[in-house]
C-alpha positions in Angstrom: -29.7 -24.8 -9.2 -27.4 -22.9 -7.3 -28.7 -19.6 -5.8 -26.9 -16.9 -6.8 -24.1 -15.0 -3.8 -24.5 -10.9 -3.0 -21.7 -9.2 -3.3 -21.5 -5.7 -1.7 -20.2 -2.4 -2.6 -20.4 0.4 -0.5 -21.4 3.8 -2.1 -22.0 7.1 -0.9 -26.0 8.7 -0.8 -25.9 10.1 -3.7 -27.9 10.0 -7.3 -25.6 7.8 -10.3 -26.7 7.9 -13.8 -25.1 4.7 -14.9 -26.9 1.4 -14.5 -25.3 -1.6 -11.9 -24.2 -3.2 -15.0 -22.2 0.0 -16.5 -21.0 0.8 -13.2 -19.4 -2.6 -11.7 -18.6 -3.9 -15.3 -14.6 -5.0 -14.3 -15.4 -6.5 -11.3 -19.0 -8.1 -13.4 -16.3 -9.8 -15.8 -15.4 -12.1 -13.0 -18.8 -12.4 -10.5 -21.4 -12.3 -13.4 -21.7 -15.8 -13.4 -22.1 -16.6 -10.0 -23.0 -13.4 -8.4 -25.3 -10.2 -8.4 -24.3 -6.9 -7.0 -25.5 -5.0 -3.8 -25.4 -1.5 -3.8 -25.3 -0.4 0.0 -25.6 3.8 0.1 -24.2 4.6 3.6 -22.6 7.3 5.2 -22.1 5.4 8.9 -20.7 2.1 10.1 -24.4 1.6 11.2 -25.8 2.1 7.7 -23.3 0.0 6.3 -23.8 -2.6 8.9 -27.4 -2.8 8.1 -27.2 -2.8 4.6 -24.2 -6.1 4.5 -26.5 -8.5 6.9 -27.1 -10.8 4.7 -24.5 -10.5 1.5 -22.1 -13.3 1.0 -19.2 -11.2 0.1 -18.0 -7.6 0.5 -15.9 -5.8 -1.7 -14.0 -2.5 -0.9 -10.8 0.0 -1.5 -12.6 3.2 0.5 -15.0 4.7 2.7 -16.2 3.2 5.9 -13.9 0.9 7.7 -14.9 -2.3 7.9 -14.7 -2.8 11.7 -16.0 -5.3 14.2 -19.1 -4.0 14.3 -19.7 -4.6 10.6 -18.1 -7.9 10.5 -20.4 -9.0 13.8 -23.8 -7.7 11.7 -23.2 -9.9 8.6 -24.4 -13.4 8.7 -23.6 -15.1 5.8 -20.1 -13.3 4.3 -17.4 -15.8 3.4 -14.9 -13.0 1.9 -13.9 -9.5 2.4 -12.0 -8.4 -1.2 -10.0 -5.9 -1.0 -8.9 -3.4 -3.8 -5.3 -2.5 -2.8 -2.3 -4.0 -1.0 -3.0 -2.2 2.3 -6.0 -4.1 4.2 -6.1 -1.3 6.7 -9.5 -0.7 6.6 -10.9 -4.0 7.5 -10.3 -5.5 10.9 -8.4 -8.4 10.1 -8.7 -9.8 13.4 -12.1 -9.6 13.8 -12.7 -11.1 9.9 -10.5 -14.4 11.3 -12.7 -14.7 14.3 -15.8 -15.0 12.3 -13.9 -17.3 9.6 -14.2 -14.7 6.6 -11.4 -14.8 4.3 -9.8 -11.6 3.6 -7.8 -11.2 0.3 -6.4 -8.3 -1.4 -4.4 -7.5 -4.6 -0.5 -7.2 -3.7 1.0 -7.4 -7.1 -1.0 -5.5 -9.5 0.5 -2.3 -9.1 4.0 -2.7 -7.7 5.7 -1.4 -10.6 4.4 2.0 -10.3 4.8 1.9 -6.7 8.7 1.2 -6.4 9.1 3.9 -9.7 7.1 6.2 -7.6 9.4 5.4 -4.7 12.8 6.2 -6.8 10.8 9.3 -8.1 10.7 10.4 -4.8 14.3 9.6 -3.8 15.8 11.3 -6.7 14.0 14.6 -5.8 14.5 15.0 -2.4 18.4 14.4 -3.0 18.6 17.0 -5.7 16.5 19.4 -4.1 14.0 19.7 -6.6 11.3 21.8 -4.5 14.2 24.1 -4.0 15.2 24.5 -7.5 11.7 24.6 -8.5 11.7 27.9 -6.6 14.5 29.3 -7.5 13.9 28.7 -11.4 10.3 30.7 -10.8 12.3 33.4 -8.9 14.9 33.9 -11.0 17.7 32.5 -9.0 19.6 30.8 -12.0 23.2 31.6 -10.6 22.9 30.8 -7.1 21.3 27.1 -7.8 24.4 25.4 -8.9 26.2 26.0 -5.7 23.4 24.1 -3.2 23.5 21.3 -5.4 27.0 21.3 -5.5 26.8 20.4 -1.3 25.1 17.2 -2.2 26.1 13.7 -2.7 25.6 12.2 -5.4 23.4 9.0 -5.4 25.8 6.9 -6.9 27.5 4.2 -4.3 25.2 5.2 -1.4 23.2 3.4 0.3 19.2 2.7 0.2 18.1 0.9 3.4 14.1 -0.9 2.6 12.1 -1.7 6.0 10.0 -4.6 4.2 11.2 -6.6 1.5 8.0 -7.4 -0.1 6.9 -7.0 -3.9 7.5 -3.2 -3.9 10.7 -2.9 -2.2 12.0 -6.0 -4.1 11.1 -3.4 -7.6 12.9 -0.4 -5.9 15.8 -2.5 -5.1 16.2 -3.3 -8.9 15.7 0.0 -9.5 18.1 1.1 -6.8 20.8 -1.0 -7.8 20.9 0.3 -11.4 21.6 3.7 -10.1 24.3 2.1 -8.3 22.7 2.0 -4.8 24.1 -0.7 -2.6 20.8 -1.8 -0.9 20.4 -3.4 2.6 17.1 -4.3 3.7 15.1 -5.3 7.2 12.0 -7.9 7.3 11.9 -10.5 9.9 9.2 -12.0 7.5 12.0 -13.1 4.9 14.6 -15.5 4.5 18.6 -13.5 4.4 18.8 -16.2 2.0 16.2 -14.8 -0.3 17.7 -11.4 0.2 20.9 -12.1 -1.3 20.0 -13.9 -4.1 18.6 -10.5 -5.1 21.5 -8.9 -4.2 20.0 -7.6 -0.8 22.1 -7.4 2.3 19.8 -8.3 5.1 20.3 -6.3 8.3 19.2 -5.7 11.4 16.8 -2.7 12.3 19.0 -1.0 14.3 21.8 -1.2 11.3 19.3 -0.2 8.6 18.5 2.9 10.1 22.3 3.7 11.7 23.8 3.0 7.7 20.8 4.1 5.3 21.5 6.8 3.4 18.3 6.5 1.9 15.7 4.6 4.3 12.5 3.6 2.3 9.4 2.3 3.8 7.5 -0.5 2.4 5.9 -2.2 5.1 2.0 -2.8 5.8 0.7 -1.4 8.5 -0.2 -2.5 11.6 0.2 -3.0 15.5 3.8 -3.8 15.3 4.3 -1.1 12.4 2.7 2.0 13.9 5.1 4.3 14.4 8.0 2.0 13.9 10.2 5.2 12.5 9.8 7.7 15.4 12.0 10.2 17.5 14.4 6.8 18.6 14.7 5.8 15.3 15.4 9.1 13.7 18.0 9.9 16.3 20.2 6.9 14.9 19.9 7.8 11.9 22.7 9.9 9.6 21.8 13.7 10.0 22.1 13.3 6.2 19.6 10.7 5.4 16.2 11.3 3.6 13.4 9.3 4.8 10.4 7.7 1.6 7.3 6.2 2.4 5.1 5.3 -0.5 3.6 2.5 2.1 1.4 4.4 5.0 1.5 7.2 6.9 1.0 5.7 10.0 4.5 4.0 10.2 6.1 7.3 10.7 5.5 9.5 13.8 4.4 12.8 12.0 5.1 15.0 15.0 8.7 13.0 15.3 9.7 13.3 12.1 9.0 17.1 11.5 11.2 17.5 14.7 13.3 15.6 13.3 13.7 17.5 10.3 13.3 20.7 12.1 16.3 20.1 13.9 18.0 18.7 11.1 18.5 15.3 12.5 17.7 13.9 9.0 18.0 16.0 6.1 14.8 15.2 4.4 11.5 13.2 3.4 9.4 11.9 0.8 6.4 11.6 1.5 3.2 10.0 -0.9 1.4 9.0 2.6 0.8 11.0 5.8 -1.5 9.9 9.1 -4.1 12.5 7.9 -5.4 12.6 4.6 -5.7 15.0 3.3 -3.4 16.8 5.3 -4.1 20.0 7.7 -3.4 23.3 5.9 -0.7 24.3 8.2 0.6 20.8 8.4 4.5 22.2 8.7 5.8 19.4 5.9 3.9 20.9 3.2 6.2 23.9 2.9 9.3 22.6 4.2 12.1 23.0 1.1 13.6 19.4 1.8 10.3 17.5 1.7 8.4 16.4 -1.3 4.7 15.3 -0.3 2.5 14.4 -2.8 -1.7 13.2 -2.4 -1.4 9.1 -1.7 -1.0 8.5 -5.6 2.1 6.7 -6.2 0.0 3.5 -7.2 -2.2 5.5 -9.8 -1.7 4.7 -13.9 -3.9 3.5 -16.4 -3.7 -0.1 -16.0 -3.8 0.2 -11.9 -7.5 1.1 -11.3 -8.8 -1.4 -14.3 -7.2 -4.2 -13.1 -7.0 -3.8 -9.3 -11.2 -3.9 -9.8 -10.9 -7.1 -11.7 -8.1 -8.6 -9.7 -10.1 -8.0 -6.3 -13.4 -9.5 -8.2 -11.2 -12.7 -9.5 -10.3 -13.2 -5.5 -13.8 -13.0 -4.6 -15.1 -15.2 -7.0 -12.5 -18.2 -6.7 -13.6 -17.8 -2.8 -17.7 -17.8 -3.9 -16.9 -20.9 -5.9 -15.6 -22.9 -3.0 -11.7 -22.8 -4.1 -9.1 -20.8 -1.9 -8.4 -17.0 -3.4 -4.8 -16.4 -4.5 -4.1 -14.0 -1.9 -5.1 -14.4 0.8 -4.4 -12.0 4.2 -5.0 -14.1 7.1 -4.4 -17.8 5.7 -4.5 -18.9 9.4 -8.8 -19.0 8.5 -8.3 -20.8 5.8 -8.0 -24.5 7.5 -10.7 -23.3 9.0 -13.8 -23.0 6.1 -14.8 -25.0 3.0 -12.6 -24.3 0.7 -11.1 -26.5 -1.9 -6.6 -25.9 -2.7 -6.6 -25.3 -6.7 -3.7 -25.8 -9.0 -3.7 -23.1 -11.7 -3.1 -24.8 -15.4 -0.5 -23.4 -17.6 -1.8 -21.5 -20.3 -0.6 -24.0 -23.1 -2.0 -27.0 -21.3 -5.2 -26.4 -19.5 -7.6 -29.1 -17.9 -9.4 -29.8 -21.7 -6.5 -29.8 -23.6 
């Protein structure tokens, strides 16, 4: 018989009244078969590190970052799963060294992301903090005329650095409102671009011609602070910056500068490099920003099935077949794992 894999999930120190079973029931839809749970209560990378020795999988969204210290402790882990598109929290290079896949879940909530992003870009163009206010003060008669300075979205122009799953939503949506979209990702074809419609452009030219300049990349060493002071001083003094991505792509200091001195006109902002944010972070009460608490993902399908999706990735990686998204494929040659074909649903393997 087979033994049976660990997979861990890290919890904080402190007393649950649910069982394993009522707890982890998603993510038991997928692993029950093949695997039992590991409850590892830490409140340090040490802890953590300790308590993962000797599981065979991992599987996270929060908390402690899985660094190289906690990838060098474990001994036996095949798989990191991870329940979100950002893999920030695991050290991706250090996973590949050791050969331990990494997978996360980059199309279970993308829909809510690029409406989220629109959201966003509709209310920093209108103003809506501002008219908020005035509404509560009683300012009815002197709203109309700031409005009446403003643009109107229609035939301007939204510029996406990424073109991934997200951005290819928002620039559907986008182009409905009658945005012409151009986009920047060295990662995909121009040919792919414009069969969606998508000009593909340089970086320089999305941020000189963006009206609109919306952030959907992952981040990382080439993305940190992509969008700082140089960037933002090529930009239109009337463009509005959105990142719904993470917060680390933008210099915060730049960008408030930049708002400051009305180099851009304004941001919207679901992501910021600290969160939660300092109380006297400046872009919390600045008129042309919108920020909102790292939720643009969040509905009632998105935590449900990102628990199950990251379980399913897990699972096909515990069962010796390659996950179906997988973040550093270069391990992949590299461990025993078996390429699957998925059936249709019509015509399955014993039909």
């Amino acid at each position: 018989m087979t033994p049976r894999k660990r997979v861990a999930f890290q919890l904080p120190r402190q007393a649950y009244n649910q069982t394993v079973e009522q707890r982890f029931a998603l993510e038991l839809e997928a692993l029950a078969p093949i695997a039992d749970i590991v409850e590892v209560r830490a409140d340090t990378p040490a802890e953590f590190a300790a308590g993962v020795k000797d599981v065979d999988a991992i599987i996270t969204s929060w908390g402690l970052r899985i660094d190289q210290q906690v990838i060098r402790s474990m001994e036996q882990c095949v798989v990191i799963g991870v329940g979100s598109v950002g893999v920030d929290m695991v050290d991706i290079a250090a996973a590949t060294e050791a050969g331990i896949v990494v997978t996360n879940v980059p199309d279970v909530f993308i829909e809510e992301v690029a409406d989220y992003a629109m959201m966003l870009l509709l209310n920093v163009s209108r103003l809506t903090p501002m008219m908020v206010r005035m509404a509560k003060d009683g300012d009815w008669y002197q709203a109309r005329p700031q409005l009446s300075l403003i643009p109107r979205v229609y035939g301007q122009t939204l510029g996406l650095f990424a073109f991934g799953n997200v951005a290819r939503c928002t620039a559907r949506r986008a182009q409905a409102f009658g945005l012409r979209v151009i986009a920047c990702d060295p990662y995909v074809s121009e040919l792919e671009m414009s069969a969606l419609g998508v000009e593909p452009v340089s970086f320089n030219e999305l941020l000189e011609r963006s009206d609109f300049l919306s952030i959907h990349a992952p981040h990382n060493a080439e993305t940190e602070h992509a969008i700082n002071a140089q960037a933002f001083a090529r930009m239109k003094s009337s463009a509005i910056v959105i990142n719904t991505a993470r917060g680390p792509i933008i210099d915060e200091k730049a960008l408030i500068e930049a708002l400051r001195n009305k180099t851009i006109a304004g941001a919207g902002l679901d992501v910021l490099e600290q969160e939660p944010p300092a109380a006297d972070n400046p872009l919390l009460t600045m008129e042309n920003v919108v920020v909102t608490p790292h939720v643009a993902s969040a509905s009632t399908r998105m935590r449900p099935e990102t628990r199950r999706r990251a379980a399913r990735e897990v699972a096909l990686v515990l069962r010796g077949k390659w996950p179906m998204s997988c973040v550093n494929p270069t391990v992949l040659p590299r461990v025993s794992l078996e390429r699957w074909q998925p059936y249709p649903m019509s015509r399955g393997p014993n039909r």
